[in-house]
C-alpha positions in Angstrom: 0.0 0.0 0.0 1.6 3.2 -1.0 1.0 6.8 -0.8 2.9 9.3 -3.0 2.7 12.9 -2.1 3.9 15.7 -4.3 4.1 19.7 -2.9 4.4 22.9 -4.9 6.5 25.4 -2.9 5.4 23.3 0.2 1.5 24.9 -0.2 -0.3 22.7 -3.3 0.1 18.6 -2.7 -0.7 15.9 -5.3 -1.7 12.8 -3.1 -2.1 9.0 -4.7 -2.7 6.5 -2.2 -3.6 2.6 -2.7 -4.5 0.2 -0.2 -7.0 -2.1 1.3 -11.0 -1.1 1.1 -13.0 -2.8 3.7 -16.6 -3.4 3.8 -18.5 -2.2 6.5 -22.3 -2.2 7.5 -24.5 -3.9 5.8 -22.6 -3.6 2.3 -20.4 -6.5 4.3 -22.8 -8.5 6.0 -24.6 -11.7 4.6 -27.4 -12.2 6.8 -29.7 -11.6 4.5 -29.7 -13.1 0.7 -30.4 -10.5 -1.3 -30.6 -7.6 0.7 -27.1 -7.7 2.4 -23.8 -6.8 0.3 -21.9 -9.7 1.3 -18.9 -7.6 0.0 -15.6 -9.3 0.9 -12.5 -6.8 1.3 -11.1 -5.5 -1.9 -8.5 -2.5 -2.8 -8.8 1.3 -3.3 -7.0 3.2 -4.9 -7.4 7.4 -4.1 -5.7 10.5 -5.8 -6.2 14.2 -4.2 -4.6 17.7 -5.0 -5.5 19.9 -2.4 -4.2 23.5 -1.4 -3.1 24.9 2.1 -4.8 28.2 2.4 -3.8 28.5 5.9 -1.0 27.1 7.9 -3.9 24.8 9.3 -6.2 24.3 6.6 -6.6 23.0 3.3 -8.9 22.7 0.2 -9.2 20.2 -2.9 -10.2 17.7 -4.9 -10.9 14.4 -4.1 -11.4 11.5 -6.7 -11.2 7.4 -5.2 -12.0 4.1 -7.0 -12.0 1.1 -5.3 -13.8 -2.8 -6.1 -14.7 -5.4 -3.5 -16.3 -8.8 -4.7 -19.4 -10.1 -4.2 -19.4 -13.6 -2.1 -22.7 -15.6 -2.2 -21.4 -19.1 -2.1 -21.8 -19.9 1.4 -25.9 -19.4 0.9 -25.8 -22.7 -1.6 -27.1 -25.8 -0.6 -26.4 -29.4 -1.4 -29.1 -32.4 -1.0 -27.9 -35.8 -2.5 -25.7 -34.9 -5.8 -28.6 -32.0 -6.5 -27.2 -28.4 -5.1 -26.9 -24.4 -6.2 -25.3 -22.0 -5.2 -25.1 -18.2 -5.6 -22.2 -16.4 -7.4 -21.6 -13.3 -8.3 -19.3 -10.5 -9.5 -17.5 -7.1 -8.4 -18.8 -3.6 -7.1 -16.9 -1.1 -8.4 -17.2 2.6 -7.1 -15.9 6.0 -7.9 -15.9 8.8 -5.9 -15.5 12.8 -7.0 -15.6 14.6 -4.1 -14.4 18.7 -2.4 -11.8 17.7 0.3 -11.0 19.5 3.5 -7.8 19.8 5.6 -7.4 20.8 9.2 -4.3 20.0 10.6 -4.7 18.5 14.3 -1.2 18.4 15.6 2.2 19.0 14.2 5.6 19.6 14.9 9.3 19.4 13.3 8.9 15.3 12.5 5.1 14.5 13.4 2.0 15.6 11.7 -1.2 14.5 12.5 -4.5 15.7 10.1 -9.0 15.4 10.0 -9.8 14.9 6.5 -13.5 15.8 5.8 -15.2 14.5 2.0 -18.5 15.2 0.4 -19.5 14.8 -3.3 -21.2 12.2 -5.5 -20.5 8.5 -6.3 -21.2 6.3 -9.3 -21.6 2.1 -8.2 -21.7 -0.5 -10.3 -23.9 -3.7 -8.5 -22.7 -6.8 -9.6 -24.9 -9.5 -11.5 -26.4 -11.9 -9.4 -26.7 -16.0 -10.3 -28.4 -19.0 -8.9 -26.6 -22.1 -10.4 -28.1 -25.9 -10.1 -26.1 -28.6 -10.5 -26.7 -32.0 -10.6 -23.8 -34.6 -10.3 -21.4 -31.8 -10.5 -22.7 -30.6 -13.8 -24.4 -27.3 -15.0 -28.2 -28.0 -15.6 -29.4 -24.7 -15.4 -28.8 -21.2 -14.5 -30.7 -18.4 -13.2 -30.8 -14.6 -12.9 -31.6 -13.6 -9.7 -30.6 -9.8 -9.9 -29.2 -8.1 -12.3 -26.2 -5.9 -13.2 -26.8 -2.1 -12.0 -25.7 1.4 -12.1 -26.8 3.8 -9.7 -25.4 7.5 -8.0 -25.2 8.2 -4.4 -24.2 11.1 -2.5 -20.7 10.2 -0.7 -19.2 12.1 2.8 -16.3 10.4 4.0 -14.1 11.4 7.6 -10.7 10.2 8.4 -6.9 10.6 10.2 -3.7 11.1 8.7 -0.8 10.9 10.6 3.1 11.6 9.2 6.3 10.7 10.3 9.4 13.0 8.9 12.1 10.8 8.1 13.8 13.6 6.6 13.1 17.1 5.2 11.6 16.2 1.8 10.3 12.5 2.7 7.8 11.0 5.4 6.4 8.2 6.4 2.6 8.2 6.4 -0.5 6.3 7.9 -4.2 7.1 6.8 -7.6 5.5 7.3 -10.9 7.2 5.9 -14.6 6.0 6.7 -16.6 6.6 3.4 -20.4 6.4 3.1 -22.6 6.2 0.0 -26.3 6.7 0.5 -29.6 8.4 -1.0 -31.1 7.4 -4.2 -33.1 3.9 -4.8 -32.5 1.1 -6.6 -34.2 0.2 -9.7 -34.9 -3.3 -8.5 -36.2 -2.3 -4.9 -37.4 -6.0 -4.7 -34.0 -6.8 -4.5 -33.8 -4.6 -1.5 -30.4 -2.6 -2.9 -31.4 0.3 -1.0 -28.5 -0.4 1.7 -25.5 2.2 2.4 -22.4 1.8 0.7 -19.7 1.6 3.5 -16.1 1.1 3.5 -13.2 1.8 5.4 -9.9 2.2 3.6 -6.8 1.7 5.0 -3.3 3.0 3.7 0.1 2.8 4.2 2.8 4.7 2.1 5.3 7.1 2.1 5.2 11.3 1.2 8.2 13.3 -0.6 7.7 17.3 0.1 9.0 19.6 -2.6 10.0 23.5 -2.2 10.1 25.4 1.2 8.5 24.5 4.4 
């Protein structure tokens, strides 16, 4: 997981950050068949430019694109050499959003931040399948749900936290809680209507250009 962090005169920054996106709510929970996620953990992948106007604070763009499959095989049954089973695809989400700074803490080598998100998002639901089998082969194959595109509004929060290793490079550590809700689904029998939650987690390093 890696973060790359590029400053203008130590004022404008060009973030990229990749890492680990993991579900959260009920976009990860498979207590229910269709109206659950059952979202396993999947990667993100994040790039910002953003401006200090103040010393403290900070404005800019946010855009983040993450995917996180779709696991339905544990709801499939097997009675006698007759079973099914559920499988399914990807979601896929990207986010455009305004970002704000505020610097919590900082000093000579630490620097701690509260990010603050809000914009719109555009998901892709994956397709969803009941397969039957008999004696281990195909027989027949039906759609349960289908493939989907929908917008939500996004807000996200999170921490960053930096550790100078020297002037120009740091060490950095960032988690963000994103949301996705509003809208409904085109197939509401489906019960799609849940939130879109995920928690990304990144690990990386920053290089600082110009003056401090």
């Amino acid at each position: 997981m890696i973060t790359i962090v590029i400053s203008v005169n130590g004022q404008s920054f060009l973030q990229i950050n990749y890492g680990a996106s993991i579900p959260s709510g009920t976009f990860g929970e498979d207590t229910e068949l269709l109206s659950s996620g059952h979202a396993q953990t999947g990667l993100g992948l994040q790039a910002e430019w953003y401006h200090m106007v103040f010393k403290p604070v900070g404005f800019g763009l946010h855009y983040s694109f993450s995917f996180n499959s779709a696991d339905f095989l544990r709801t499939g049954y097997r009675y006698a050499e007759t079973y099914s089973n559920m499988v399914a695809g990807k979601y896929s989400m990207h986010d455009v959003a305004a970002l704000f700074l505020l610097k919590a803490y900082s000093s000579d080598f630490i620097m701690t931040n509260i990010r603050f998100m809000g914009g719109t998002s555009f998901i892709t639901y994956p397709e969803v399948n009941k397969r039957f089998y008999e004696n281990d082969v195909l027989m027949n194959e039906e759609v349960l749900i289908g493939k989907e595109y929908r917008q939500k509004f996004m807000f996200g929060l999170g921490i960053g936290f930096r550790y100078a290793v020297s002037y120009q490079t740091g060490i950095t550590v960032t988690v963000d809680y994103q949301n996705r809700l509003g809208g409904q689904s085109a197939q509401e029998v489906a019960g799609r209507d849940y939130n879109i939650e995920q928690i990304f987690v990144l690990l990386g390093i920053d290089f600082q250009l110009g003056k401090k």
